[in-house]
Biopython code that builds the backbone (N, CA, C, O; Angstrom):
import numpy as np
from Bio.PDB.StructureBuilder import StructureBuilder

atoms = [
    (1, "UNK", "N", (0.541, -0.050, -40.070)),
    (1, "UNK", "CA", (-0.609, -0.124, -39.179)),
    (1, "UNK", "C", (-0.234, -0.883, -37.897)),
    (1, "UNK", "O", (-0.542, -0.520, -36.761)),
    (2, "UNK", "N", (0.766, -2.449, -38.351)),
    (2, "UNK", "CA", (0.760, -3.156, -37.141)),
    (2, "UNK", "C", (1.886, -1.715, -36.175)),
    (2, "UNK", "O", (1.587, -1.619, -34.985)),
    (3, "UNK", "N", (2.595, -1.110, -36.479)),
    (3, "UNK", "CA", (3.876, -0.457, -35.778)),
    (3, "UNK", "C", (3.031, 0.535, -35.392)),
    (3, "UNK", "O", (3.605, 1.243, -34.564)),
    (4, "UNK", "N", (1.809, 0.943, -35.643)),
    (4, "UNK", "CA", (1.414, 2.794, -34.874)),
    (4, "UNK", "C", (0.206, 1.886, -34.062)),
    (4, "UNK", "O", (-0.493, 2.648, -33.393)),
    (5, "UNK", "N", (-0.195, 0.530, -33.957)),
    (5, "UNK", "CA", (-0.859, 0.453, -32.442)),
    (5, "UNK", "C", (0.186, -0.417, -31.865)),
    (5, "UNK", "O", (0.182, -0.356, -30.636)),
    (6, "UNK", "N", (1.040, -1.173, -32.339)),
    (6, "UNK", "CA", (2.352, -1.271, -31.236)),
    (6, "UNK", "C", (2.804, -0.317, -30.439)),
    (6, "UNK", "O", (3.083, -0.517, -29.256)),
    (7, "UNK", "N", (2.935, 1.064, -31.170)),
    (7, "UNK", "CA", (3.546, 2.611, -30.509)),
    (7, "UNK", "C", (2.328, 3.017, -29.598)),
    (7, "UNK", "O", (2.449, 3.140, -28.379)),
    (8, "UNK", "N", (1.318, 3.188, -30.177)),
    (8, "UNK", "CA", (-0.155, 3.503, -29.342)),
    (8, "UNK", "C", (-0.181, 2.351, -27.543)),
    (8, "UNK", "O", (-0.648, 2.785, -26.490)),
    (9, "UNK", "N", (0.188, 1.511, -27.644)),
    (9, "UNK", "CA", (-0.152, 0.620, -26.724)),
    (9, "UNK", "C", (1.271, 0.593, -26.140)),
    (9, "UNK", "O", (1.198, 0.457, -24.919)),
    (10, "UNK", "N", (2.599, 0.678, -26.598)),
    (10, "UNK", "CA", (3.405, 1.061, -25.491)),
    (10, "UNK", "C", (3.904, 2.648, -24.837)),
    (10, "UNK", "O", (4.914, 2.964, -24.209)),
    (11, "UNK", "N", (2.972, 3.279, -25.195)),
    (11, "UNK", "CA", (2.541, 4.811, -25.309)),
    (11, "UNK", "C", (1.892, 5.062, -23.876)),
    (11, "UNK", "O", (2.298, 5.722, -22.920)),
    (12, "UNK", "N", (0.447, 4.112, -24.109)),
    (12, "UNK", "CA", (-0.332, 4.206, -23.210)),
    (12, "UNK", "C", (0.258, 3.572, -21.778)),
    (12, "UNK", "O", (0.004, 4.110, -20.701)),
    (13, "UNK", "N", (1.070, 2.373, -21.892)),
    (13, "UNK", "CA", (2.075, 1.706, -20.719)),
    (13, "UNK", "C", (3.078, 2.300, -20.155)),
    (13, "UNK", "O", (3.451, 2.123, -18.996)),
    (14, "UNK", "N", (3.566, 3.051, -20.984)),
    (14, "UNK", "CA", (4.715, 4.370, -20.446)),
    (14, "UNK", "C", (3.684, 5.541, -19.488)),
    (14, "UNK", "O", (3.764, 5.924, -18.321)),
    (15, "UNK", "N", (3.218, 5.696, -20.033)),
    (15, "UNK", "CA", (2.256, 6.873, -19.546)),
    (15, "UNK", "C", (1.638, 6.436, -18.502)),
    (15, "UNK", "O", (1.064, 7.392, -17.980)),
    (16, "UNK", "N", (1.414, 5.233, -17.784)),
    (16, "UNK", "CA", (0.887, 4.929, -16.821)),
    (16, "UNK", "C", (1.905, 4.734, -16.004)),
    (16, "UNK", "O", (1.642, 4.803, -14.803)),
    (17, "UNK", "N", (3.259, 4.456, -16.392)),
    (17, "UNK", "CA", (4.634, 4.372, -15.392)),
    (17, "UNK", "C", (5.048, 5.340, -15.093)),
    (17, "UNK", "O", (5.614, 5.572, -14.024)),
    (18, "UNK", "N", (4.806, 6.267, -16.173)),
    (18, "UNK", "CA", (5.550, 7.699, -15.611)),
    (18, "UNK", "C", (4.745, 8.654, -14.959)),
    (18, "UNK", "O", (5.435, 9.556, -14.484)),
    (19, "UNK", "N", (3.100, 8.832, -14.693)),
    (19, "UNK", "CA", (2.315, 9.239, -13.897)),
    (19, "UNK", "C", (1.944, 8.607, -12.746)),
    (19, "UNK", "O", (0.988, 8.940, -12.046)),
    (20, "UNK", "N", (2.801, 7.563, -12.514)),
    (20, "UNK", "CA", (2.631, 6.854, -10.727)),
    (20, "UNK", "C", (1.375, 6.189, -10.559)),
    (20, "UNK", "O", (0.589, 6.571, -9.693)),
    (21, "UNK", "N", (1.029, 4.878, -11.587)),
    (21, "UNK", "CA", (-0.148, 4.258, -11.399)),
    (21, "UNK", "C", (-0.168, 3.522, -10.473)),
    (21, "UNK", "O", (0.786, 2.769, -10.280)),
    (22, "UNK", "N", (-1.093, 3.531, -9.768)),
    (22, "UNK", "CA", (-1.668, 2.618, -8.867)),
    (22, "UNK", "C", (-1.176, 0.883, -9.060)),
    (22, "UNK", "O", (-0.901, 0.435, -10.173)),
    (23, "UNK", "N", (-1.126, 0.045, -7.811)),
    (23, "UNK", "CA", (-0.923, -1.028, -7.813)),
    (23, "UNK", "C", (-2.855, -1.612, -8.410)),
    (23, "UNK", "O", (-3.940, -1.034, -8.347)),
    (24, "UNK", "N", (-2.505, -2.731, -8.840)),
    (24, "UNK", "CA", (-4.404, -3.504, -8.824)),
    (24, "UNK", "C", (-4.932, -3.448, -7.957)),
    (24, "UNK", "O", (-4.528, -3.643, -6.810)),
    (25, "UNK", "N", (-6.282, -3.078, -8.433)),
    (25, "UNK", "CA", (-7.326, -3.395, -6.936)),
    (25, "UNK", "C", (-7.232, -4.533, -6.456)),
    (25, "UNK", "O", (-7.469, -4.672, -5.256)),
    (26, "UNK", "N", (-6.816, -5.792, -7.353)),
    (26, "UNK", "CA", (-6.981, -6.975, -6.556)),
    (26, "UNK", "C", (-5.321, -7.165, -5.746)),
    (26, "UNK", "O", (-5.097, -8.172, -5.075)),
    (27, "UNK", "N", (-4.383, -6.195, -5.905)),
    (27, "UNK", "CA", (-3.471, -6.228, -5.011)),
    (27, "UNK", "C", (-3.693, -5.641, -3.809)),
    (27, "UNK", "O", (-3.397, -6.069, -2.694)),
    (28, "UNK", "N", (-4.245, -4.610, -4.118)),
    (28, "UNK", "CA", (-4.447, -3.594, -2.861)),
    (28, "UNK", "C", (-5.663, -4.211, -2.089)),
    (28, "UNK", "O", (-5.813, -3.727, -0.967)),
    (29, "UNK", "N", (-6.591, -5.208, -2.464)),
    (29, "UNK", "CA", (-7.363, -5.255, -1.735)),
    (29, "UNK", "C", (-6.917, -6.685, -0.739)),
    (29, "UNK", "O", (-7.224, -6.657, 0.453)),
    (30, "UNK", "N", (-6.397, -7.556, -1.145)),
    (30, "UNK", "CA", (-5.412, -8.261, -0.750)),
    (30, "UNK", "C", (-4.291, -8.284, 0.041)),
    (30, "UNK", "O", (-3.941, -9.238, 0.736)),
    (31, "UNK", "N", (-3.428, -6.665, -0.124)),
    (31, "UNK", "CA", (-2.254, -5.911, 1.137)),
    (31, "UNK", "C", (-3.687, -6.005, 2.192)),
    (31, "UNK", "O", (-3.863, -7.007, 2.885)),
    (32, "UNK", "N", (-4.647, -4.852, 2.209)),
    (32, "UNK", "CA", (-5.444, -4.722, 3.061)),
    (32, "UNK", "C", (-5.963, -5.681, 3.939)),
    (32, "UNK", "O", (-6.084, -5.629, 5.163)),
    (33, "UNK", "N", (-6.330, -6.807, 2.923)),
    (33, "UNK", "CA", (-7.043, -8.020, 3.750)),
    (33, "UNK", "C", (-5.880, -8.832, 5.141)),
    (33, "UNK", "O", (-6.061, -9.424, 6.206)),
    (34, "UNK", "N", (-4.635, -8.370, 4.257)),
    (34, "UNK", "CA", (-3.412, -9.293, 4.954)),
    (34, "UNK", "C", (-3.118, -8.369, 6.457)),
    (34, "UNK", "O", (-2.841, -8.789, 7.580)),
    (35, "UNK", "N", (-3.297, -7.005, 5.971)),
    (35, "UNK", "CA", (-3.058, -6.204, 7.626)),
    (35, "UNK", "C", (-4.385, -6.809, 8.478)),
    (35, "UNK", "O", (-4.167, -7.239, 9.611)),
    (36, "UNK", "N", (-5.864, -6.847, 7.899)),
    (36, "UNK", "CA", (-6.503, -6.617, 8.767)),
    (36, "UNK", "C", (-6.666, -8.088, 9.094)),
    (36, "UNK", "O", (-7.570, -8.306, 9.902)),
    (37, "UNK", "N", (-6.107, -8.982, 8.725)),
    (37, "UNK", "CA", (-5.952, -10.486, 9.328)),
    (37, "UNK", "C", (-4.612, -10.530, 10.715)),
    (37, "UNK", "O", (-4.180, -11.488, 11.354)),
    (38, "UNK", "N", (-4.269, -9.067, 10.770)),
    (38, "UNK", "CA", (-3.362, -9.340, 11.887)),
    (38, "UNK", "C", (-4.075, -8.995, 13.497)),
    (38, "UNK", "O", (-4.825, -8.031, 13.653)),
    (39, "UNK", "N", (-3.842, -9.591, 14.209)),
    (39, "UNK", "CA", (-4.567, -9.631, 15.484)),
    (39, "UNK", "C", (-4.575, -8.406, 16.739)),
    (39, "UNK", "O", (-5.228, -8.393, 17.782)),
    (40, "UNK", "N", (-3.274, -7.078, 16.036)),
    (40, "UNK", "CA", (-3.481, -5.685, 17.022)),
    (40, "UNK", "C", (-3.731, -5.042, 15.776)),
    (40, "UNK", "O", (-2.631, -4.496, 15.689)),
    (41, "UNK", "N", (-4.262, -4.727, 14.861)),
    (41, "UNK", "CA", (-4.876, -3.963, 13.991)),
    (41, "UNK", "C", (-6.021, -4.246, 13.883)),
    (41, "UNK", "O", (-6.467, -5.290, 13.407)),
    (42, "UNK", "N", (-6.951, -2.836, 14.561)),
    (42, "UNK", "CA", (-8.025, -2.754, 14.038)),
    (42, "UNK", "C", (-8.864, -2.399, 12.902)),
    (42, "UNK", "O", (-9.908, -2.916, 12.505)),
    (43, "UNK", "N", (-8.047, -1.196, 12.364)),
    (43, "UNK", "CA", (-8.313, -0.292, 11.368)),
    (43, "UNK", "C", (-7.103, -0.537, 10.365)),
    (43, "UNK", "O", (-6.016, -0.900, 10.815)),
    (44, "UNK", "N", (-7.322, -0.309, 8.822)),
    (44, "UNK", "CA", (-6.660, -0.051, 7.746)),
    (44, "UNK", "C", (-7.279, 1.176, 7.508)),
    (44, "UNK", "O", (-8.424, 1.286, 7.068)),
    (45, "UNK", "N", (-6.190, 2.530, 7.927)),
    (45, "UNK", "CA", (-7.005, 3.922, 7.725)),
    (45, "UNK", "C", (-7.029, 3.995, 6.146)),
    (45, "UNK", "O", (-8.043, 4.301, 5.518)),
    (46, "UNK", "N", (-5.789, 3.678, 5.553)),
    (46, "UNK", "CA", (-5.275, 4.497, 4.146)),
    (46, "UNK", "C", (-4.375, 3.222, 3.817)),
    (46, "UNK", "O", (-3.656, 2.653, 4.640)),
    (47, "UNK", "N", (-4.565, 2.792, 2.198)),
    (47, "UNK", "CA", (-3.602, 2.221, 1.813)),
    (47, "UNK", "C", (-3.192, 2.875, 0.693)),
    (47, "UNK", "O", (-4.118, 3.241, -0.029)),
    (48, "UNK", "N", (-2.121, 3.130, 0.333)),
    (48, "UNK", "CA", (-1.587, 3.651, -1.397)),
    (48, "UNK", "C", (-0.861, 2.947, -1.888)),
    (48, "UNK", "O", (-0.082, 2.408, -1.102)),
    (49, "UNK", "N", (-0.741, 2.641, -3.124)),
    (49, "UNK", "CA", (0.608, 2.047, -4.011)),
    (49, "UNK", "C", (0.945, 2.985, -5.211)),
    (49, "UNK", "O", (0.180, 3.875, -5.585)),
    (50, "UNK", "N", (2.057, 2.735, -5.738)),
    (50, "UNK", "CA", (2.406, 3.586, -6.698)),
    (50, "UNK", "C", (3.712, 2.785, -7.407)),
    (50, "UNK", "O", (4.817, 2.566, -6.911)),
    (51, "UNK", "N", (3.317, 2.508, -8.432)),
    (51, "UNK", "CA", (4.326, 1.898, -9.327)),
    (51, "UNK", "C", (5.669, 3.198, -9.555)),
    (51, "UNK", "O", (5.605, 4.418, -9.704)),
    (52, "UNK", "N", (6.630, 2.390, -9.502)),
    (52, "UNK", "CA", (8.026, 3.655, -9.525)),
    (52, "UNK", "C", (8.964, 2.751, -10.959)),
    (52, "UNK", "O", (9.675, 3.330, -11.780)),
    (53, "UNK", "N", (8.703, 1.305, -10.917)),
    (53, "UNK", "CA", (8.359, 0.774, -12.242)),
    (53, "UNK", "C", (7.884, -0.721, -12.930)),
    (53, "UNK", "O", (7.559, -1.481, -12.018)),
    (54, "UNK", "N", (7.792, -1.159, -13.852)),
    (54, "UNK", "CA", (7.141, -2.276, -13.839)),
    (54, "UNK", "C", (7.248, -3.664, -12.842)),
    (54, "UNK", "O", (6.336, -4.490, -12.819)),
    (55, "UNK", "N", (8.309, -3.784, -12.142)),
    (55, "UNK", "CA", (8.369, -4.571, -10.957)),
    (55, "UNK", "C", (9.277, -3.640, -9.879)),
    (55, "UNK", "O", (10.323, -3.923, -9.295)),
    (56, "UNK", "N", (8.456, -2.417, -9.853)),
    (56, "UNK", "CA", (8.512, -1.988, -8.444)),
    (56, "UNK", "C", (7.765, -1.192, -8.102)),
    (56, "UNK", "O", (7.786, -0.044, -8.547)),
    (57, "UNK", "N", (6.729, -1.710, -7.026)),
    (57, "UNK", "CA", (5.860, -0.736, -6.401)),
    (57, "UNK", "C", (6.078, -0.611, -5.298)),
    (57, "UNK", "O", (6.452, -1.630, -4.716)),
    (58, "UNK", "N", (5.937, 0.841, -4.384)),
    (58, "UNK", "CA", (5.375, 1.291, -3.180)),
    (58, "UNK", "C", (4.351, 1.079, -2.400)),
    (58, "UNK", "O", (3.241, 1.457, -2.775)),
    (59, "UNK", "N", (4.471, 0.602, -1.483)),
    (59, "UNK", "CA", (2.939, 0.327, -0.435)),
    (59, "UNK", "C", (3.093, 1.456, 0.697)),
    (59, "UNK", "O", (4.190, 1.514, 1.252)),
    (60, "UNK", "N", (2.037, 2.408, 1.110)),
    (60, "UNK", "CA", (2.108, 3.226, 2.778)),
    (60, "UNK", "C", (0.589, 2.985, 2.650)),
    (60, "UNK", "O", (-0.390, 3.176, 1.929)),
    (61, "UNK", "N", (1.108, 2.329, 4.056)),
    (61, "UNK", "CA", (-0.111, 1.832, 4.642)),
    (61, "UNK", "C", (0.007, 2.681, 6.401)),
    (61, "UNK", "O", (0.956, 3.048, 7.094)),
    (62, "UNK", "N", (-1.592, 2.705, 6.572)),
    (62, "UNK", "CA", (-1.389, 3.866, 7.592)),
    (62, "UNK", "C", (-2.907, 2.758, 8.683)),
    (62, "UNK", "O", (-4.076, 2.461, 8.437)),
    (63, "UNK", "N", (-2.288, 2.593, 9.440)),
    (63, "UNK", "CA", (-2.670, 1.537, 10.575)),
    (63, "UNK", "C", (-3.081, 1.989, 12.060)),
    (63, "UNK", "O", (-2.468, 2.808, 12.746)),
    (64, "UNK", "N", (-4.833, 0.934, 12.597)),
    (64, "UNK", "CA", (-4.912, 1.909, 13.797)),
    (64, "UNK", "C", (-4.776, 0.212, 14.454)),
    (64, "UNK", "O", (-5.381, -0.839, 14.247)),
    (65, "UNK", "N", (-3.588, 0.657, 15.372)),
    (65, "UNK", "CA", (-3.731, -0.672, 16.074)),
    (65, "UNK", "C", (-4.629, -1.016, 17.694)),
    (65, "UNK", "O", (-4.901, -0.124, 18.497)),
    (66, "UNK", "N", (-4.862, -2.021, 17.828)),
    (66, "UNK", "CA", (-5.643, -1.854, 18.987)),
    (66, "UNK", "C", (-5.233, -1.322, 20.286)),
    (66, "UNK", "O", (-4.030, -1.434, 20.521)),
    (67, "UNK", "N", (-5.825, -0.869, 21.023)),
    (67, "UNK", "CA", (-5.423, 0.515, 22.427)),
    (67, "UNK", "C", (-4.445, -0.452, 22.971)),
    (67, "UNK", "O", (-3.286, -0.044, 23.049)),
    (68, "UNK", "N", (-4.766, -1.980, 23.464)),
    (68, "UNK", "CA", (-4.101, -2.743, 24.201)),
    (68, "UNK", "C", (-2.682, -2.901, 23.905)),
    (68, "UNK", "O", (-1.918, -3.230, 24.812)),
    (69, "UNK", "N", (-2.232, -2.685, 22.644)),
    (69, "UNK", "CA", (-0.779, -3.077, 22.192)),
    (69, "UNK", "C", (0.314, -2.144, 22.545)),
    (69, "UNK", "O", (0.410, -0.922, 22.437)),
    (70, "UNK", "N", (1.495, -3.495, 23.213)),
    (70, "UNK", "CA", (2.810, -2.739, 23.268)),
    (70, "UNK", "C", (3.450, -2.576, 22.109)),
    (70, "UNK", "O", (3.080, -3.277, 21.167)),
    (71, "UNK", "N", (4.447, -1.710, 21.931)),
    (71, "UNK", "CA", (5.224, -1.460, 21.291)),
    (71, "UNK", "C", (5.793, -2.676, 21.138)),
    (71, "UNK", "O", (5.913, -2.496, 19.926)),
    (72, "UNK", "N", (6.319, -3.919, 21.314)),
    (72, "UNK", "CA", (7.278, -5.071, 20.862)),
    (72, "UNK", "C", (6.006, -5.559, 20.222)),
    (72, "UNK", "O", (6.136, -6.304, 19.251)),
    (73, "UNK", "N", (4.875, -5.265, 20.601)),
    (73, "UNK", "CA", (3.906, -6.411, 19.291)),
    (73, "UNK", "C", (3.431, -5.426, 18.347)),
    (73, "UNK", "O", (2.633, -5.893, 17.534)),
    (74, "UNK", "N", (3.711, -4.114, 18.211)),
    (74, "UNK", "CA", (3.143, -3.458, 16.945)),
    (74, "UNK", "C", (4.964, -3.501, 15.895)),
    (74, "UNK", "O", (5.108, -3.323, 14.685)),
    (75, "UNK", "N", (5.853, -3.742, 16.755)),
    (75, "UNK", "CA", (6.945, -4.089, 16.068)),
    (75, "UNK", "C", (7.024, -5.563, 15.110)),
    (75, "UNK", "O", (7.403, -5.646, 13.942)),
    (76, "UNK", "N", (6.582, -6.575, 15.927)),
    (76, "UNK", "CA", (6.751, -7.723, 15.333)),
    (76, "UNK", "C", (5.680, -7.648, 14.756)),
    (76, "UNK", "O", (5.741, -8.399, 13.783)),
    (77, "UNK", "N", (4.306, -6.944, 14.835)),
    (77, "UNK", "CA", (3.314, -7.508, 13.802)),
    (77, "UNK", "C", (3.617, -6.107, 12.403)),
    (77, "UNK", "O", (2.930, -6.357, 11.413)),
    (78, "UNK", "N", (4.209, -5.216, 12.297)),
    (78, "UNK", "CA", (4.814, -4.563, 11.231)),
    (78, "UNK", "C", (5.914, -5.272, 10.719)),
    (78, "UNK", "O", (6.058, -4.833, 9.578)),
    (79, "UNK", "N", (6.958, -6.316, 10.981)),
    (79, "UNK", "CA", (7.830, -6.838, 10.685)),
    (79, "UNK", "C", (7.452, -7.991, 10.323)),
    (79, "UNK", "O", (8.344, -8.574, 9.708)),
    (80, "UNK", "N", (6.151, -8.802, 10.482)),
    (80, "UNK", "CA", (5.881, -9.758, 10.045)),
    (80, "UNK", "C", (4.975, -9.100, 8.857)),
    (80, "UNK", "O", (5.047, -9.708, 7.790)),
    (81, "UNK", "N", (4.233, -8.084, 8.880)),
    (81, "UNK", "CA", (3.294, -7.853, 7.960)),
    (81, "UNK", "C", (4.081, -7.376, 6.445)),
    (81, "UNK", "O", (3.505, -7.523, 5.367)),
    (82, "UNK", "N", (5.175, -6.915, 6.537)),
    (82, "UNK", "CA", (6.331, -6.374, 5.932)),
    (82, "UNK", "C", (6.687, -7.541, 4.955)),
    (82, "UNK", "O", (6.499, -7.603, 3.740)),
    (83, "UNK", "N", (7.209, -8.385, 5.743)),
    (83, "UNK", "CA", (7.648, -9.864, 5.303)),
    (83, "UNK", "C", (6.545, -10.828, 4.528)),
    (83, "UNK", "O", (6.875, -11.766, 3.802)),
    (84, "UNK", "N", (5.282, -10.466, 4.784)),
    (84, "UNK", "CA", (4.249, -11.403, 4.651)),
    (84, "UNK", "C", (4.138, -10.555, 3.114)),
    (84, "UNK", "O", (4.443, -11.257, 2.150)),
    (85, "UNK", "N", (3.771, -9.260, 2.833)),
    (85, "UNK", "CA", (3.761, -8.874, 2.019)),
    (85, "UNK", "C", (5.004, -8.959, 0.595)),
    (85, "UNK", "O", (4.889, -8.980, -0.630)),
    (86, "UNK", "N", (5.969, -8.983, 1.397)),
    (86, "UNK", "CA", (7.068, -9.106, 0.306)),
    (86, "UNK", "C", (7.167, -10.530, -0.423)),
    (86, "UNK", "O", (7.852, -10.665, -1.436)),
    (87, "UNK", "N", (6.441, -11.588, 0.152)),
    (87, "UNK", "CA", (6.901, -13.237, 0.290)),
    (87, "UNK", "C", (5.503, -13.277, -1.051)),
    (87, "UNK", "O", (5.723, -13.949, -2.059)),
    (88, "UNK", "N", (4.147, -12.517, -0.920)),
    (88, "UNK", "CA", (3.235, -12.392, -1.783)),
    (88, "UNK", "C", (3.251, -11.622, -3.131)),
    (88, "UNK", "O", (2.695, -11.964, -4.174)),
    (89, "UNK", "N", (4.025, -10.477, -2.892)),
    (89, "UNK", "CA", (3.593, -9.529, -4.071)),
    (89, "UNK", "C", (5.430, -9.241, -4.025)),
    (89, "UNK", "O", (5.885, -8.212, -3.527)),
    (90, "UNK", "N", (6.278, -10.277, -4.598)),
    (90, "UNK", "CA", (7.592, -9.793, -4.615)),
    (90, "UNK", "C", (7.888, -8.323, -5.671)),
    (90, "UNK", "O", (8.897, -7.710, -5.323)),
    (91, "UNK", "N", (7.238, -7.797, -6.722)),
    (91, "UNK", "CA", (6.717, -6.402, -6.766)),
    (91, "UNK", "C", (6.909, -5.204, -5.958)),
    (91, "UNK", "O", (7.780, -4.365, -6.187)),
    (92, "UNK", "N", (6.059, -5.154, -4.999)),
    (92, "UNK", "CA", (6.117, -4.193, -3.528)),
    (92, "UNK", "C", (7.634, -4.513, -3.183)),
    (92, "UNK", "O", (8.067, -5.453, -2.517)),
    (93, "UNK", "N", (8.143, -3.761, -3.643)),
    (93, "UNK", "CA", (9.629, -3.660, -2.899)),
    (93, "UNK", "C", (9.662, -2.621, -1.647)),
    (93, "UNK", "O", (10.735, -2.589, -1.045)),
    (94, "UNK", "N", (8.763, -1.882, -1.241)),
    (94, "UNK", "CA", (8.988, -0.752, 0.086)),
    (94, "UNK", "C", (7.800, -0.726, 0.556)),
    (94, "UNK", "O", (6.728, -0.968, 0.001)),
    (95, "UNK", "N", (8.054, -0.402, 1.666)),
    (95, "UNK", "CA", (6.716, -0.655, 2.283)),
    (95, "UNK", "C", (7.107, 0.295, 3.755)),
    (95, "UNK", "O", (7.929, -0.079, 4.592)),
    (96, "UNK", "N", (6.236, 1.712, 3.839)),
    (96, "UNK", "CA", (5.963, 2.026, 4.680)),
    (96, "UNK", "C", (4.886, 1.884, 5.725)),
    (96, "UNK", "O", (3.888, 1.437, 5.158)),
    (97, "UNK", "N", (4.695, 2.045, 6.817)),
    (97, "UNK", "CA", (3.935, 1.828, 8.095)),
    (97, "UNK", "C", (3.701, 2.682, 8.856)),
    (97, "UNK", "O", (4.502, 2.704, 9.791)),
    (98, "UNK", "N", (2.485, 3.872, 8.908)),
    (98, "UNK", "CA", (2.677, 4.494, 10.149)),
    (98, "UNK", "C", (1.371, 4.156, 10.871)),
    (98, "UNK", "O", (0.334, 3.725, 10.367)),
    (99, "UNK", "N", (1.581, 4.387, 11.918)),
    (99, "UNK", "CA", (1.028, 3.976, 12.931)),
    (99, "UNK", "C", (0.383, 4.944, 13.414)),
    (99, "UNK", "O", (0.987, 5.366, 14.400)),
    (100, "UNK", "N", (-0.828, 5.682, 13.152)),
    (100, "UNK", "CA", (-2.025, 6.153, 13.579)),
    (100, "UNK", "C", (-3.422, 5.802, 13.992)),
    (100, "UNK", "O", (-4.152, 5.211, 13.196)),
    (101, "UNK", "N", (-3.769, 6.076, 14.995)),
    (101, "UNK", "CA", (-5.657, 5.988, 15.682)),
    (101, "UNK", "C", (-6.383, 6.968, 14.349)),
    (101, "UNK", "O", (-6.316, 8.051, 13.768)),
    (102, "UNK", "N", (-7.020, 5.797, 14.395)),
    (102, "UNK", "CA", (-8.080, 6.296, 13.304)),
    (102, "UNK", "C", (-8.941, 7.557, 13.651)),
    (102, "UNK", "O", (-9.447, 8.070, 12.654)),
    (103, "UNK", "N", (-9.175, 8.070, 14.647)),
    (103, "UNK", "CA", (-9.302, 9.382, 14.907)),
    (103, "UNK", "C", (-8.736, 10.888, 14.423)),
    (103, "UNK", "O", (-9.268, 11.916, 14.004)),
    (104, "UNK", "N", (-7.842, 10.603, 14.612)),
    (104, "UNK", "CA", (-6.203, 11.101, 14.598)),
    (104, "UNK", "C", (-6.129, 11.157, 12.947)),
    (104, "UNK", "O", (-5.758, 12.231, 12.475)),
    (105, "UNK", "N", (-6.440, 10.121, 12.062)),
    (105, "UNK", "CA", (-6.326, 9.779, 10.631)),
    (105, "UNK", "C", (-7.455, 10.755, 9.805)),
    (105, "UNK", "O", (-7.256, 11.387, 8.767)),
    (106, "UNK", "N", (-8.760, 10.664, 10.644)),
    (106, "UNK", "CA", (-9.464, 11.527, 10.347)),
    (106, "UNK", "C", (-9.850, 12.618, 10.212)),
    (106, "UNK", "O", (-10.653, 13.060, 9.390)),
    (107, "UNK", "N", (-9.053, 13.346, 11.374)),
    (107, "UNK", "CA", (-8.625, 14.641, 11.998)),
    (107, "UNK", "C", (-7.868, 15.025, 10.486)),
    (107, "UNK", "O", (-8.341, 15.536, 9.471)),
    (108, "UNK", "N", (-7.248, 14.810, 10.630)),
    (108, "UNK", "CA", (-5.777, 15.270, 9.388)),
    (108, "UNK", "C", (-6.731, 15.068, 7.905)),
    (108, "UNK", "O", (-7.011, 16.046, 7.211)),
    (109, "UNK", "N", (-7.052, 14.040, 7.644)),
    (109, "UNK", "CA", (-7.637, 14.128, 6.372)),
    (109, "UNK", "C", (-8.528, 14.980, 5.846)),
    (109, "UNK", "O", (-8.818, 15.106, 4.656)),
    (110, "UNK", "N", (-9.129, 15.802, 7.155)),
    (110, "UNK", "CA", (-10.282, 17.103, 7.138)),
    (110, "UNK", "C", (-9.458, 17.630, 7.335)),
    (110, "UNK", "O", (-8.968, 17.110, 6.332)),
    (111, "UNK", "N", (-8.383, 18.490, 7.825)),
    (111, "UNK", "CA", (-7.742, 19.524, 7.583)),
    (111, "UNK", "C", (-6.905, 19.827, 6.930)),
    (111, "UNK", "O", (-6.749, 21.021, 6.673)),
    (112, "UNK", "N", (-6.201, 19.023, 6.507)),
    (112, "UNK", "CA", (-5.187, 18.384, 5.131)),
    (112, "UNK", "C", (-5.940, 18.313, 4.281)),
    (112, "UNK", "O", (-5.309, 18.675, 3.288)),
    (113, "UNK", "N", (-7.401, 17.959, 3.856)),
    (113, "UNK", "CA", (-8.328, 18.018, 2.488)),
    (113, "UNK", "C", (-7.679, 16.488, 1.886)),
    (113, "UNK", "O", (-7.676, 16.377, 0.660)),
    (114, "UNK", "N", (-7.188, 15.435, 2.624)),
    (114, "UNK", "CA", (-6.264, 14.493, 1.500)),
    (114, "UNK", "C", (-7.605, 13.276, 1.692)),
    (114, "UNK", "O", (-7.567, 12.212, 1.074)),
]
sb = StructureBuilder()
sb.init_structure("model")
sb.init_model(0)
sb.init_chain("A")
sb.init_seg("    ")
for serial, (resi, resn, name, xyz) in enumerate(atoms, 1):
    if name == "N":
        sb.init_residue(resn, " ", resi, " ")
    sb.init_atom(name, np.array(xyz, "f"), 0.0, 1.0, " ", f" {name:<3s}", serial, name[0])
structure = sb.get_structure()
């Protein structure tokens, strides 16, 4: 009995690694909080995570930064946000960034259906 819910319960933990589960809400809501505490981001369009395995997840995060920003401050505030994240959730080992107007994010998500 104790060995078939030992098997049952590392059954159910496999099965969530090998179908690409989600990071925690209280991680993801936390990545989120940390972009939108940065000072040329306005928008957090899209965040995803995806466990690839038990201490390694994926973050793409898809960002509308404010009209005013140059390119050297959407660099350093992706390179700090990068860093800020890795220093918190040593987990998130990758971390993509693209850089879209939330317009633009919206556009695509209605014609893409995503």
């Amino acid at each position: 009995m104790i060995l078939a819910i030992t098997a049952a319960g590392l059954a159910y933990e496999t099965k969530g690694l090998l179908t690409g589960e989600a990071a925690s809400a209280a991680t993801v809501h936390a990545v989120r909080e940390m972009a939108m505490a940065e000072p040329l981001v306005s928008t957090v369009n899209e965040l995803r995570t995806l466990h690839f395995g038990p201490n390694d997840i994926l973050a793409a995060l898809s960002l509308d930064f404010e009209d005013k920003s140059n390119l050297e401050g959407v660099e350093q505030t992706v390179n700090r946000l990068e860093r800020q994240i890795k220093e918190k959730f040593p987990d998130i080992t990758r971390i993509f960034v693209e850089v879209q107007s939330r317009e633009h994010h919206v556009k695509d998500a209605a014609l893409f259906g995503d």
